[in-house]
C-alpha positions as CSV (number, residue, x, y, z in Angstrom):
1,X,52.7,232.4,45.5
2,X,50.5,233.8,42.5
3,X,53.6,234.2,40.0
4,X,54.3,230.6,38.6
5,X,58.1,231.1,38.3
6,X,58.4,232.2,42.3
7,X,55.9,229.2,43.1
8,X,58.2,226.8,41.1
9,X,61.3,228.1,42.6
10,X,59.6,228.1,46.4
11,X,58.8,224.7,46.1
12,X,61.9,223.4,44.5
13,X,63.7,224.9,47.5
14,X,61.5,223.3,50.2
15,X,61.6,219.8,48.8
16,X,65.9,220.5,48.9
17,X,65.8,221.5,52.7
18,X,63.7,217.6,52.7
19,X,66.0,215.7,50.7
20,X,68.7,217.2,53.3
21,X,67.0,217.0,56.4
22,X,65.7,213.5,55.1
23,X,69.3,212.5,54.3
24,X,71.0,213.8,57.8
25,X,68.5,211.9,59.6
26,X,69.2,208.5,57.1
27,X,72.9,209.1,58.1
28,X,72.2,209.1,61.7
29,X,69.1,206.1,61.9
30,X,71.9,202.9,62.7
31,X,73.7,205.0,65.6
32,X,70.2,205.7,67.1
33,X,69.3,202.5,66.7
34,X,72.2,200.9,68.0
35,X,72.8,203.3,71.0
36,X,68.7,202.3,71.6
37,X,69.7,198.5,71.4
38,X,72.6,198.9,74.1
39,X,70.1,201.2,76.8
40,X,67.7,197.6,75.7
41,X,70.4,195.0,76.6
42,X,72.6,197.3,79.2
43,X,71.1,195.6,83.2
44,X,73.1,198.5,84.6
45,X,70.5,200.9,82.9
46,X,67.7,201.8,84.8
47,X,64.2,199.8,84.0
48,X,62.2,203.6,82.5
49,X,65.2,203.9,80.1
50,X,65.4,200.5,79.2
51,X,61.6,200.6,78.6
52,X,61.3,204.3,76.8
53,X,64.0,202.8,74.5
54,X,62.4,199.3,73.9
55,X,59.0,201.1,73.1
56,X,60.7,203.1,71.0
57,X,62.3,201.2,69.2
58,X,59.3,198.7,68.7
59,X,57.3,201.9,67.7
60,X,60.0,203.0,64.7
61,X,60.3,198.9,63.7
62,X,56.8,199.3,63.2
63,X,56.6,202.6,61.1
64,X,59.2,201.2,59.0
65,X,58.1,197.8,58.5
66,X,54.6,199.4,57.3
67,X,56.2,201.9,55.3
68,X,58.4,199.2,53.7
69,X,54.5,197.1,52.7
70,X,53.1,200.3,51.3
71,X,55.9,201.2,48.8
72,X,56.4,197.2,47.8
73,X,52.8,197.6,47.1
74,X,53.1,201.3,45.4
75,X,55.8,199.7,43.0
76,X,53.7,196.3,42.2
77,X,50.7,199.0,41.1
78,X,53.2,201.2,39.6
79,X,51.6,200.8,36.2
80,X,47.9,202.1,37.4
C-alpha cells in the first residue's frame, strides 16, 4: 500500500466492486420492496411476518428519506 501506483490501482478496484454491488442491489430495491408490501397487506400471512416486514420496511423508508435530506442539503452547500 506504500507504492502510489498499487494504492491508486487498489482503490480504484474496490470503489468498482461498490459501484457493482451498489448497482445489483439498486436493481433489486422495488422487488424487495414490493414483495415486503404484499407479506404487509397479505391477512393469510402470519402476524411475525407481517410485522418483521412492516418494521422493515418502515426502518429502510426511514434510512432513505434521511439520506434523501442530507444530499438535498449536500447539493444546496455544494459551493462551500
Amino acid at each position: 500500500m506504500k507504492d502510489p501506483e498499487f494504492s491508486a490501482a487498489y482503490k480504484h478496484a474496490a470503489a468498482c466492486i461498490m459501484d457493482g454491488a451498489t448497482r445489483q442491489l439498486q436493481q433489486n430495491l422495488t422487488a424487495a420492496i414490493d414483495r415486503l408490501a404484499q407479506i404487509v397487506a397479505d391477512d393469510e400471512e402470519n402476524s411475525m411476518a407481517q410485522i418483521s416486514a412492516a418494521k422493515t420496511l418502515l426502518d429502510y423508508g426511514l434510512r432513505f428519506t434521511e439520506f434523501n435530506d442530507i444530499l438535498k442539503i449536500l447539493e444546496e452547500n455544494n459551493a462551500l
